[in-house]
N, C-alpha and C positions, 0 to 999 in steps of 0.2 A: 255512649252510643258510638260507635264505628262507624269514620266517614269512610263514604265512597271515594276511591282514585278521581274522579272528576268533579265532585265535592269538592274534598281538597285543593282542588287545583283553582279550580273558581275562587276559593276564598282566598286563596296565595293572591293572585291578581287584583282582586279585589282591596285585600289590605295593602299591599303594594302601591295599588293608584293612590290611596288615602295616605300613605304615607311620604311617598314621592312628593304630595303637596304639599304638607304639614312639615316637611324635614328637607324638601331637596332631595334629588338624586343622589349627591354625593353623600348626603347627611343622615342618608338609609342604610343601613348592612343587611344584609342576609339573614341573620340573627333577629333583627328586629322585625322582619316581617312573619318568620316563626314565628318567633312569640308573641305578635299582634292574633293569629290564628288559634294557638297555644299545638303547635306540633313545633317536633325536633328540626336544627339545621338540616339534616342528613333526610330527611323528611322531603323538607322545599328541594335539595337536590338530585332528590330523585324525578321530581318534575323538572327543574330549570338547571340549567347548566352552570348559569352565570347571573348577575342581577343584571347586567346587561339584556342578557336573553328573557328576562321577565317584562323589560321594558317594551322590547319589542310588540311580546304580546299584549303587552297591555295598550299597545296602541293598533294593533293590527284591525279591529274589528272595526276602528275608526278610517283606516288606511280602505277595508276593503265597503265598507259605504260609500266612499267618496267615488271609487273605480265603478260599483253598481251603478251610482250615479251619473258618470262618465258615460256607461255602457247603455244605460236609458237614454240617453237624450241623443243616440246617433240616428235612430228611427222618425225623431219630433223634426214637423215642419221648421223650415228656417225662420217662419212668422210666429212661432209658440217657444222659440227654445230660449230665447233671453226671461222670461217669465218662469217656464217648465223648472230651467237651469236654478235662478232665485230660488224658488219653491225649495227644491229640491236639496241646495247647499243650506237653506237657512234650517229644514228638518234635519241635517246631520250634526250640523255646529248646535244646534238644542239637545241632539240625541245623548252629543261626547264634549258635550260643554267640557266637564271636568277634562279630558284627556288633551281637549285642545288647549286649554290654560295653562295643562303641564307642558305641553311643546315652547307655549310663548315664554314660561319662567323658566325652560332649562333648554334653551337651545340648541345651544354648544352640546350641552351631555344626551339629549336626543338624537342629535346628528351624529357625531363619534358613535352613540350606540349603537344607532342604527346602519350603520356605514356599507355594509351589507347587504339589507333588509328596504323593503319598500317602505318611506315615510310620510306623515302626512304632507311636509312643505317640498316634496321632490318636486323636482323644476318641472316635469314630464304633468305629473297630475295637477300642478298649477298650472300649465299652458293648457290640459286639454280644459279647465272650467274658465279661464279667461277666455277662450275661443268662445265658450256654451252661452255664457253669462253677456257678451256682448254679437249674438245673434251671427254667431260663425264670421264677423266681422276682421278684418286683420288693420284697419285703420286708429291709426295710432292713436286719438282722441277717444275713440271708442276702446280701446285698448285702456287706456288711461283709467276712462272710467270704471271697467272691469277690474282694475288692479282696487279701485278706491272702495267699491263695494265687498271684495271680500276683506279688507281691512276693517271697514263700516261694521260689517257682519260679527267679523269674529269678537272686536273689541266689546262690541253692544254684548253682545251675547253672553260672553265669559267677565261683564262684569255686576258689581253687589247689588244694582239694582235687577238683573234677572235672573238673581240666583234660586228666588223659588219659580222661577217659570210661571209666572204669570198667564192670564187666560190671555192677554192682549199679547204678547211678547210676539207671538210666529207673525199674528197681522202684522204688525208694528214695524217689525226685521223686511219684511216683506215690500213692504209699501217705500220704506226708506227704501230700502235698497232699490227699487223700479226707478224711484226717483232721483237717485244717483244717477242707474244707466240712463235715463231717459227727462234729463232736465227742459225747464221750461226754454223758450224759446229766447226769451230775453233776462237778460242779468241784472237787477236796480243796483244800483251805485249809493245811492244818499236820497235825495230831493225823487220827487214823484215822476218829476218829468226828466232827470238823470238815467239814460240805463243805455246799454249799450247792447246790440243784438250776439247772440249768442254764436261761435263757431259753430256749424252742422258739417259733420263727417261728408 
């Protein structure tokens, strides 16, 4: 059966992410994602240019959820957008689990690829979901906190215990994360009557 040009090209990307995991960026050729597919090198270069240029793609659909995201939440009240924000980054890091585990194990070859190209850790689209994520806030504690949640986020998410995505996992990611941006009021130390009150922005 005769694939379709767009066929093909989905499963190039496809055996690409899978492979990039299993081997590393560097530890992929051109050749190998052919024949993970079973069409010819000349085949894949007629869609890609370069494995470079494959990576790209195979990150871009992640790159441009994160922007939609972005682009939602400039309409949300400033009292719904630390919540909305959550919500929203913990469905994309479920959505591109796999793509964003390949950015954290191949940084350096992510970055160089993409040098170009819009990525997912660009400083740009990390400062506008740390703004989202702590209620358009610029106060550095809050700040703080927004950095530690999407750390929280990503790690929880891209590891062995949510690999099958669990029914619980989005609460879960969800709930932690609020409770990052939004901790109790006081901190316990040791002893019941040890705690010491919390800094508030």
């Amino acid at each position: 059966m005769v694939r379709s040009a767009a066929a093909l090209r989905g499963q190039l990307l496809d055996a690409a992410l899978r492979l990039f995991q299993q081997r590393g960026f560097r530890g992929t050729s051109l050749q190998d994602i052919a024949r993970e597919v079973g069409c010819s090198k000349a085949s894949l270069l007629y869609h890609f240019t370069s494995k470079e240029a494959i990576l790209v793609e195979v990150l871009t659909p992640c790159t441009s959820a994160l922007d939609a995201l972005a682009d939602s939440l400039r309409q949300v009240p400033t009292s719904e957008m630390a919540r909305r924000a959550v919500e929203g980054f913990v469905d994309v890091v479920i959505q591109y689990r796999q793509e964003i585990s390949l950015v954290l194990a191949e940084v350096s070859e992510t970055s160089a690829a993409s040098a170009d190209a819009p990525t997912v850790a660009s400083d740009q689209r990390a400062e506008r979901l740390v703004l989202a994520l702590g209620g358009g806030s610029w106060d550095p504690q809050v700040r703080l906190r927004s950095w530690m949640a999407i750390g929280a986020v990503v790690v929880a998410a891209t590891s062995p215990d949510a690999e099958d995505s669990p029914a619980w996992l989005r609460r879960e990611l969800v709930d932690g994360t609020l409770r990052i941006l939004h901790p109790p009021q006081t901190i316990p130390l040791g002893p019941a009557d040890a705690s010491v009150p919390a800094r508030t922005p």
